[in-house]
N, C-alpha and C positions, 0 to 999 in steps of 0.2 A: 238352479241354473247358474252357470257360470258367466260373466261379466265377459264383454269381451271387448278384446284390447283392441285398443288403435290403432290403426293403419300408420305405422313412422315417417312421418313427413320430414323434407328436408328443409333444415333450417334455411329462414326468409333473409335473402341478401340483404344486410342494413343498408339503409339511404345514404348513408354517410359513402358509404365506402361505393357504392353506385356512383354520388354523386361526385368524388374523386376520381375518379378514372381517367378522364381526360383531362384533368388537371398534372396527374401522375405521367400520364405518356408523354405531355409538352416539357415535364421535367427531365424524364429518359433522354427525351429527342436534346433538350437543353446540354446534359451530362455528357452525350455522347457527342455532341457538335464541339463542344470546350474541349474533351479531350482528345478526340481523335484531326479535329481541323475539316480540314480537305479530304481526308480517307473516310468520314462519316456515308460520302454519298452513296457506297455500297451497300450500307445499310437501310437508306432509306425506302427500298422497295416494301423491307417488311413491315419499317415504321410505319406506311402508309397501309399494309393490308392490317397491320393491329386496327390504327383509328377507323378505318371502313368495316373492320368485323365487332368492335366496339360502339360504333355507330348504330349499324344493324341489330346490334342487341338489344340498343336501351337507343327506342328512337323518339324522335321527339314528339309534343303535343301534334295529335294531327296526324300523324306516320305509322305509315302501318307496321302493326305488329308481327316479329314472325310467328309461325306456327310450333309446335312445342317440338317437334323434331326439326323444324330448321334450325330452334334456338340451339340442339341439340349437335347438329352438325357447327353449326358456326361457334360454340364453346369448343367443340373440338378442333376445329382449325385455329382457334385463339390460343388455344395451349399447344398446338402442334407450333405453331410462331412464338409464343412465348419462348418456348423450348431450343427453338432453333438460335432465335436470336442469345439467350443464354450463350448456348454452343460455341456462337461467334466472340463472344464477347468475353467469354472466357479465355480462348483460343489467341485471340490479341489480347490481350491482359498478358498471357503467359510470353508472349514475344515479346511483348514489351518490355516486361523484367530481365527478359534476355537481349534487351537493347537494340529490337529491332524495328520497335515502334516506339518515338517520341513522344513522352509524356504519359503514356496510356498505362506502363508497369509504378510510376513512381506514384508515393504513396504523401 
């Protein structure tokens, strides 16, 4: 009789990098406030749905947990906003170096 193999599990998020997260977004938020000034606050509606869908992932002692398909949906709206903001931020970066945003192309 043949042995049989294990169901492949997806490797366990390490703690570290959990416990980074919101330390990593208030540096984003940081990066982008330096560089852009005054023109950040367009950005801030997504800034704000990262940390509330980041929240909602990893909530705290006491909070409820989501269900494994909310967790399911809300990684994918974190990456559908990760994504997007990318977009953005690419997007002025390249104007930037075309001199049309202050500060945001130079290097």
């Amino acid at each position: 009789m043949k042995p049989q193999a294990a169901a492949p599990r997806a490797p366990a998020a390490p703690a570290a990098t959990i416990d980074a997260a919101p330390a990593l977004l208030q540096e984003v938020r940081r990066t982008i406030s330096a560089r852009l000034g005054v023109g950040r606050h367009g950005l801030e509606p997504m800034l704000d749905e990262l940390g509330q869908t980041l929240a909602r992932l990893m909530p705290g002692p006491g909070d409820a947990r989501l269900s494994p398909e909310e967790q399911e949906k809300a990684r994918a709206s974190l990456a559908g906003t990760v994504d997007t903001l990318e977009d953005v931020l690419e997007a002025l970066h390249r104007s930037g170096r075309a001199g049309n945003v202050l500060g945001w192309g130079e290097r």
